[in-house]
C-alpha positions in Angstrom: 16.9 41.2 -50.0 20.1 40.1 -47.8 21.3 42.0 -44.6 23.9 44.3 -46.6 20.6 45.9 -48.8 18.6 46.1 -45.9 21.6 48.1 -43.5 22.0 49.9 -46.3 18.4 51.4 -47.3 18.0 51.9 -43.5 21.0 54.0 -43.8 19.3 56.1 -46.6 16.2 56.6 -44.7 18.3 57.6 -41.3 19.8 59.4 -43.6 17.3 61.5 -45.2 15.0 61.9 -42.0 18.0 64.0 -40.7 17.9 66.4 -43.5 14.1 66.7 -43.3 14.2 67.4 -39.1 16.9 69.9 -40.1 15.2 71.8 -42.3 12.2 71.5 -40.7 13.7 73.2 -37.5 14.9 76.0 -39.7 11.3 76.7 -40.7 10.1 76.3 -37.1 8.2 72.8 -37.8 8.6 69.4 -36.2 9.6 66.6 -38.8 5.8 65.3 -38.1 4.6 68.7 -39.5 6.2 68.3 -42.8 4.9 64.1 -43.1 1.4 65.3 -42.9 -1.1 66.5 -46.1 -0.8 69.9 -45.0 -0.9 72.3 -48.1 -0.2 75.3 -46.5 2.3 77.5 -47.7 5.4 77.4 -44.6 4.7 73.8 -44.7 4.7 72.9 -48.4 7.4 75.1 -48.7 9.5 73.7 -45.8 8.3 70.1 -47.7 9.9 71.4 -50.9 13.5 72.3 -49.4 13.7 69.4 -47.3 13.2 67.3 -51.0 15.6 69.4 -52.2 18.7 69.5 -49.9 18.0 65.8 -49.6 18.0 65.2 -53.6 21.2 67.7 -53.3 22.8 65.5 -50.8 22.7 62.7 -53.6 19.4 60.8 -53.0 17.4 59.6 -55.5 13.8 61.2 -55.8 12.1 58.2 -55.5 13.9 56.9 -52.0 13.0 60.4 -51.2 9.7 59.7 -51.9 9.7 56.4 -50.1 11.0 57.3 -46.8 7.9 59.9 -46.5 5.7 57.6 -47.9 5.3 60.6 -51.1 4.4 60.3 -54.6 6.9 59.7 -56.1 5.7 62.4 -59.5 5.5 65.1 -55.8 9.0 65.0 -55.2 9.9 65.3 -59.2 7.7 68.6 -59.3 8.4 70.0 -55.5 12.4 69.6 -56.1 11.9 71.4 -60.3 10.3 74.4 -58.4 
């Protein structure tokens, strides 16, 4: 990988860990809060519209899944629902 691919993926990932603190401070959470296993419903759900907006905002699912360290499959059914 040369320096352009890796500015630019670190880019995506900056990128994408904005939207998921955003969304997570609308739903009263810290961005940690929505990284960890938790399967409770505010946090799932939070999980689920952070995937969203960031698939909305033109992101692949699977960089998605990447920056959070997902499944990729997760993010294809949270971001359906």
């Amino acid at each position: 990988m040369n320096g352009h691919q890796t500015r630019c993926r670190a880019r995506v990932r900056q990128s994408i860990r904005a939207i998921i603190a955003t969304v997570a401070a609308q739903h009263g959470l810290t961005e940690a809060d929505i990284y960890v296993r938790d399967r409770s419903g505010p946090v799932s759900a939070a999980r689920r519209e952070a995937w969203t907006s960031a698939h909305a905002a033109g992101f692949s699912m699977a960089e998605i899944a990447r920056v959070g360290g997902w499944n990729h499959s997760s993010v294809c059914h949270g971001v359906r629902q």
